[in-house]
C-alpha positions as CSV (number, residue, x, y, z in Angstrom):
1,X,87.9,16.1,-17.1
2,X,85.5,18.9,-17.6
3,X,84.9,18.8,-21.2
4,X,84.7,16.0,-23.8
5,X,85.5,16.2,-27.5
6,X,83.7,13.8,-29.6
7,X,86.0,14.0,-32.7
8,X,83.6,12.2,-34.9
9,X,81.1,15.2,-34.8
10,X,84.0,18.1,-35.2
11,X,84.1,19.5,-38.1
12,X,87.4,21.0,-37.7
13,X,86.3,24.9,-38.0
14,X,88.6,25.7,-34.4
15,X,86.0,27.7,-33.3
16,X,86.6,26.2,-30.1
17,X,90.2,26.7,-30.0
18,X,90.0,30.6,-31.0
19,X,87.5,31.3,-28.3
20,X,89.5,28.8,-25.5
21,X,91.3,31.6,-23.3
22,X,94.1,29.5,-22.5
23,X,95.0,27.7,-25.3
24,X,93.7,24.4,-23.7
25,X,92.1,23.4,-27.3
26,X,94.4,22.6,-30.5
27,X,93.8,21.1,-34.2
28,X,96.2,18.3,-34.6
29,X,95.8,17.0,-38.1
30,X,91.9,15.9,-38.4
31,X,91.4,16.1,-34.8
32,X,91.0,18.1,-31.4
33,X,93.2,18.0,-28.7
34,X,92.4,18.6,-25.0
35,X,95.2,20.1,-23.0
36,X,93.2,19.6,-19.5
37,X,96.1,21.0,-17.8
38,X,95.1,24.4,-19.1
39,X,91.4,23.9,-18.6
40,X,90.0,26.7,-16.5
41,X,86.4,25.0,-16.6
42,X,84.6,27.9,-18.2
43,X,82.6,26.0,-21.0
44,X,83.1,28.8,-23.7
45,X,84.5,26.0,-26.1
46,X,81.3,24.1,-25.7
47,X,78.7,26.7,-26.1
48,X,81.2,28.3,-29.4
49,X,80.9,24.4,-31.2
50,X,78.4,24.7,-33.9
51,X,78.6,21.0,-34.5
52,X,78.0,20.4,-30.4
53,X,80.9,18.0,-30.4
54,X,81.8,19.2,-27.0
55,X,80.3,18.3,-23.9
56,X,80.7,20.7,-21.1
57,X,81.0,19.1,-17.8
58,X,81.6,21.3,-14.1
59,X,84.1,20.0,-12.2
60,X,81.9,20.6,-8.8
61,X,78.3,22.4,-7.8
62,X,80.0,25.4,-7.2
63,X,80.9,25.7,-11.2
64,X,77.5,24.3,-11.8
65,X,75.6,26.7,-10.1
66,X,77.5,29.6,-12.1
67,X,77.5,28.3,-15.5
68,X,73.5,27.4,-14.6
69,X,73.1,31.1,-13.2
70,X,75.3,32.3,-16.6
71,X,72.9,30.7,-18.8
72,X,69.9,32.3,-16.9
73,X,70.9,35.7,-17.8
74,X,70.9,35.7,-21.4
């Protein structure tokens, strides 16, 4: 699973689910909810989560190596 949702940190503010560009993220009641199906691996969610209750995690090196060479260019 490529991200984690630590539901104890969220803060409920969806800014996760409003920047997810395929709906993969969803407020149900107080909490989160992953839809891993829709997952595309980009780690937008985690990087929009001012409460860094997501953890972002590539699926494989080559997802690794983009989001690293992503980060390097800001």
């Amino acid at each position: 699973m490529p991200i984690k949702i630590n539901n104890s940190r969220c803060i409920q503010c969806i800014g996760c689910a409003s920047v997810c560009p395929t709906g993969a993220l969803e407020l149900q009641g107080l909490s989160m909810v992953f839809h891993p199906e829709k997952c595309i691996s980009c780690g937008i969610c985690a990087r929009a989560c001012p409460a860094n209750a997501i953890t972002f995690t590539p699926k494989n090196e080559k997802e690794k190596k983009k989001r690293t060479d992503s980060n390097e260019k800001k």
